[in-house]
N, C-alpha and C positions, 0 to 999 in steps of 0.2 A: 504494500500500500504506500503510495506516496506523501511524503509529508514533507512541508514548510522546513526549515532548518531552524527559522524564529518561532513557531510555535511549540506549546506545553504539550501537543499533544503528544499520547502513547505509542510506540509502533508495537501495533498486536502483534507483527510480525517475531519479535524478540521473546512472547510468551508461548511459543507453542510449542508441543512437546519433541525434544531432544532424540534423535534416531538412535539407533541399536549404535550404529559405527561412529556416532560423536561422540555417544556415552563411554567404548571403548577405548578412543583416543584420550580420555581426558584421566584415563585410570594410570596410574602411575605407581602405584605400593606396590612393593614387594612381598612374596610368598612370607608366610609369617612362620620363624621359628622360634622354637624351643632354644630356654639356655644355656645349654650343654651344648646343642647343635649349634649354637652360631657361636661359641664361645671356642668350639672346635675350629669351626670354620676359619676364625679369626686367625688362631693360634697355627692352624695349617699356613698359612701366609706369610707369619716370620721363620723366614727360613736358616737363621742364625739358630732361633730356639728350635727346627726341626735336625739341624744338625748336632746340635748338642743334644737333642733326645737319640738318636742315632749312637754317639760316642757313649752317652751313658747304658744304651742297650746291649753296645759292645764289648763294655765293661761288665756289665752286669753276666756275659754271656763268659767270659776270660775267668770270673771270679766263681762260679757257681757250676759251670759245667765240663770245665776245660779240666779241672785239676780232677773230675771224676775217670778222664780216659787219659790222664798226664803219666808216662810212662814211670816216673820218680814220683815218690810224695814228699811234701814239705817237711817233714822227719826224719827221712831217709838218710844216713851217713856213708856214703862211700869212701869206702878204704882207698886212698892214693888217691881221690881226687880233689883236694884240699886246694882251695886260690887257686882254681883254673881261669882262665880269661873267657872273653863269653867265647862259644865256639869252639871252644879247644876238648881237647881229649886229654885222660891220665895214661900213661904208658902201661899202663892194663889193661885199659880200655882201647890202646891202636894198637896190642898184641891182638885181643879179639876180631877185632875188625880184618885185620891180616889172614885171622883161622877163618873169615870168613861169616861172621856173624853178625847180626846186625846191631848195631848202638846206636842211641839216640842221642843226638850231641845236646851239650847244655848250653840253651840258647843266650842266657847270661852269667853262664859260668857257676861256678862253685862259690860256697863260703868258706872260712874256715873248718870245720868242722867236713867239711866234703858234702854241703846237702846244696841241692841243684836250688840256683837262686830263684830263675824263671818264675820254678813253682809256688816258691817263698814269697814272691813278690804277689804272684796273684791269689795267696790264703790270705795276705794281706790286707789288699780290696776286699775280699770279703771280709776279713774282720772290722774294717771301717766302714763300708757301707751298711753293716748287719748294725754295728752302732750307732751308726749314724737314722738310719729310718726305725730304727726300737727307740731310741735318744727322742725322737720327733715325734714318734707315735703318743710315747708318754707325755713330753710339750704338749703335744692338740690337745689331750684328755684331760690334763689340770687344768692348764691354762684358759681352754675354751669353758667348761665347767664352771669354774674360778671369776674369770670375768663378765659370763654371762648375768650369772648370779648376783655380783656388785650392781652393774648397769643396770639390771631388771628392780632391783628392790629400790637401791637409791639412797638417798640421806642417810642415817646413820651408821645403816650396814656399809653401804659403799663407804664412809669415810673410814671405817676401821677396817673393814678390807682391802683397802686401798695405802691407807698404813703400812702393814702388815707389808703389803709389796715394797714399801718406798726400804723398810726395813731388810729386805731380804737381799735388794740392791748393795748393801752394803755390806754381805757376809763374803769373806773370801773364800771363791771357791777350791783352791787350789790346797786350801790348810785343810778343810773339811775333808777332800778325798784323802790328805792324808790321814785325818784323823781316823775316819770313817775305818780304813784301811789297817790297821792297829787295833781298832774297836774290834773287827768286823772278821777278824784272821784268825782267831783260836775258836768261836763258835760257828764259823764256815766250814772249817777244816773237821771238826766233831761231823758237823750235818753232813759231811763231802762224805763220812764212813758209812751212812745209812745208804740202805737200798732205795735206789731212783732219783739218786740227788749227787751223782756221780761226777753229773755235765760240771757242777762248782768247781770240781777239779781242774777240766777243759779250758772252760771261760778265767779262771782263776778271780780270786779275792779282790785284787785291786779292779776287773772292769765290773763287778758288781756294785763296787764304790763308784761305780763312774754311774753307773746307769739311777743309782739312790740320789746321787749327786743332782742330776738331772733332774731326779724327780720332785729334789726341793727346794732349787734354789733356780732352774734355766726357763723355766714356763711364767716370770714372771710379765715377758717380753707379751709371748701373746697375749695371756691375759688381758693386759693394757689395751692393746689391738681391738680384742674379742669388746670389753667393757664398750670403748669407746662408739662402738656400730651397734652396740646395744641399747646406747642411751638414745640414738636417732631413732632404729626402728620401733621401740618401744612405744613412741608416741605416732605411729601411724595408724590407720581407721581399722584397716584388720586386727589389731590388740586391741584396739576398745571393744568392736565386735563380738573376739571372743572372751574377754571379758563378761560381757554382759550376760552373753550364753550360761558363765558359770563354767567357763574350764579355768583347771587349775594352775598356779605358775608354772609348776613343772613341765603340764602342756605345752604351758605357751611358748615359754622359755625353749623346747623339745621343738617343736611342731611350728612353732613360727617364726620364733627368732633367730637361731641356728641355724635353719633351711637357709634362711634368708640372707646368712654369713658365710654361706659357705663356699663361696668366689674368693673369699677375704682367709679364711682358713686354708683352702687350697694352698693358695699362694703363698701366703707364710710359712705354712709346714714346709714348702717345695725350698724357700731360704734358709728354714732353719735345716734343712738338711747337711749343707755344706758347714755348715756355723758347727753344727755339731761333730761331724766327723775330723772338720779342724781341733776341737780341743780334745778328742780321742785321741788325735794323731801327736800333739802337742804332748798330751798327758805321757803317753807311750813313750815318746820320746824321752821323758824327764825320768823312765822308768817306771811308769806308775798305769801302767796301763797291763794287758795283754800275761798270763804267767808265759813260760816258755815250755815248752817248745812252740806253741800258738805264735805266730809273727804277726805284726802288726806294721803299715809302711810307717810308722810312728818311729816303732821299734827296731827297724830294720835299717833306717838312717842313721837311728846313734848307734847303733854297732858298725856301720860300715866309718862312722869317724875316725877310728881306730888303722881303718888303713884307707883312708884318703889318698894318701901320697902313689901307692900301688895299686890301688885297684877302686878308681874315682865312681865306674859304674854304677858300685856298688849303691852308694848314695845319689846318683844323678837317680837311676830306677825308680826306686821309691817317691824321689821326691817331684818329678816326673810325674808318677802316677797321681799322687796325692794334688798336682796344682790343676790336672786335667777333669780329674772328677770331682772337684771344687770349681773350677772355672762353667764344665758344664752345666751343673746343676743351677749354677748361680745366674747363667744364659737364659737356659730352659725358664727359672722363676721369672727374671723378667718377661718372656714372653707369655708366661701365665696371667701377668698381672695386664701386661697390657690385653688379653684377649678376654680375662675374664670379672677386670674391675669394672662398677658401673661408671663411673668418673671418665673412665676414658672411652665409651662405646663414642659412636660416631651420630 
């Protein structure tokens, strides 16, 4: 219909109804996902954290299945092969080969003592990563618990629970393992003689001190974390809601606020991973880790100090391994965080 360009009037033509293929053009949202799925999604895209999950699977695969079909075990003492280089053979070992038989050469050499390092190096990683995610596992379970609970009640409780943290900040950890360690060495060793309580032996005295340790003094970190996302979401309409219904804190706490942390948990647990297997590695080192024959790349470093000068390996390996699966994991968390914090969605 034609119209005036100065007059008020309407043009009907602008109210009539919109075709199948306008309506089409004009749709522009995207398929709607889930937050795992797009949290994945995201997380497939940095491919620095897809590589460092890659190194870490690799490790994970060198630590846990390699020393099951590893022709020597980490115990193992061979007569005459004591401070081999890596590669090298004991002159008993290139008589056999001469009769014709097969050896497996050692790919990083020997220790003193003649037990093939390779192998030593990789019980190693496992013993640091096994403390390292049991070390973190026991962090999420206090610390989340711990801070939930402050942030959810509030006022007085929080402030004495929060106390309580500011005070735990200030205990040195380093004197408690050893205390602990002394305390903890004549009624372990009693329990290590009963039946089924053997493994005390294995793990020995001092990383049991490690993993108590953990338990009462490293989870203060999350906590805070945990507290701090509790105090926001606590005040959104799904907590009054359920509220009003009559569920319990515990519920709530359980079923609404947790859920609702749990991008924020991931991520932390995934940093405290590295954080933890560094003071394992650290502890080990100072001796206070790991009994023996169990090695630890903690423990395997300050032994190979001792011969630096001859056989540098020894110490590059360990420590080596120890900055790679500290570097990974600390990759991978950033790219957790940015895939699965809400602050930074797009």
């Amino acid at each position: 219909m034609p119209k005036n360009k100065l007059s008020m009037q309407l043009n009907v033509d602008d109210f009539l109804p919109a075709s199948d293929a306008e309506k089409e053009s004009l749709i522009v949202m995207r398929k709607s996902v889930g937050f795992w799925k797009d949290g994945i999604r995201r997380l497939k895209k940095n491919k620095i954290s897809m590589v460092s999950l890659v190194v870490i699977l690799f490790v994970f695969i060198l630590s846990f299945a390699v020393p099951h079909f590893y022709p020597y075990s980490y115990e193992q003492q061979i007569r005459g092969s004591e401070n081999l280089a890596p590669m090298q053979y004991s002159e008993k070992e290139l008589s056999a080969i001469e009769a014709g038989e097969s050896v497996f050469p050692h790919i990083l050499g020997t220790d003193k003592l003649g037990r093939d390092y390779a192998v030593r190096v990789m019980m190693g990683s496992r013993v640091s990563l096994t403390v390292g995610l049991v070390a973190s596992c026991i962090i999420l379970l206090i610390g989340s618990i711990y801070g939930s609970v402050a942030g959810f009640f509030g006022g007085w409780v929080d402030m004495i629970m929060m106390r309580i943290v500011d005070m735990i900040y200030t205990v040195p950890d380093i004197l408690i393992i050893v205390l602990l360690s002394v305390a903890f060495e004549q009624p372990l060793k009693t329990l290590a003689q009963k039946p089924g309580f053997q493994w005390i032996q294995v793990i020995g005295v001092n990383l049991i001190s490690i993993f108590v340790v953990f338990a009462l003094l490293y989870w203060v970190g999350m906590a805070r974390i945990v507290r701090s996302q509790i105090l926001i979401l606590k005040e959104q309409e799904y907590v009054t809601a359920a509220r009003a219904l009559g569920a319990s804190s515990g519920h709530i706490i359980k079923k609404h606020l947790l859920t609702n942390c749990i991008g924020t948990l991931i991520v932390t647990t995934t940093l405290q991973i590295p954080s933890s297997i560094f003071t394992e590695s650290f502890l080990s080192f100072l001796g206070l880790g790991v009994a023996a024959p169990m090695p630890s790349l903690g423990s395997l470093a300050s032994e190979a100090l001792n011969g630096m000068q001859s056989n540098p390996h020894r110490l590059f390996a360990p420590a080596i391994a120890i900055s790679i699966i500290i570097l990974s994991f600390n990759l991978l968390g950033d790219g957790l965080r940015d895939a699965f914090d809400p602050k930074l969605r797009d």
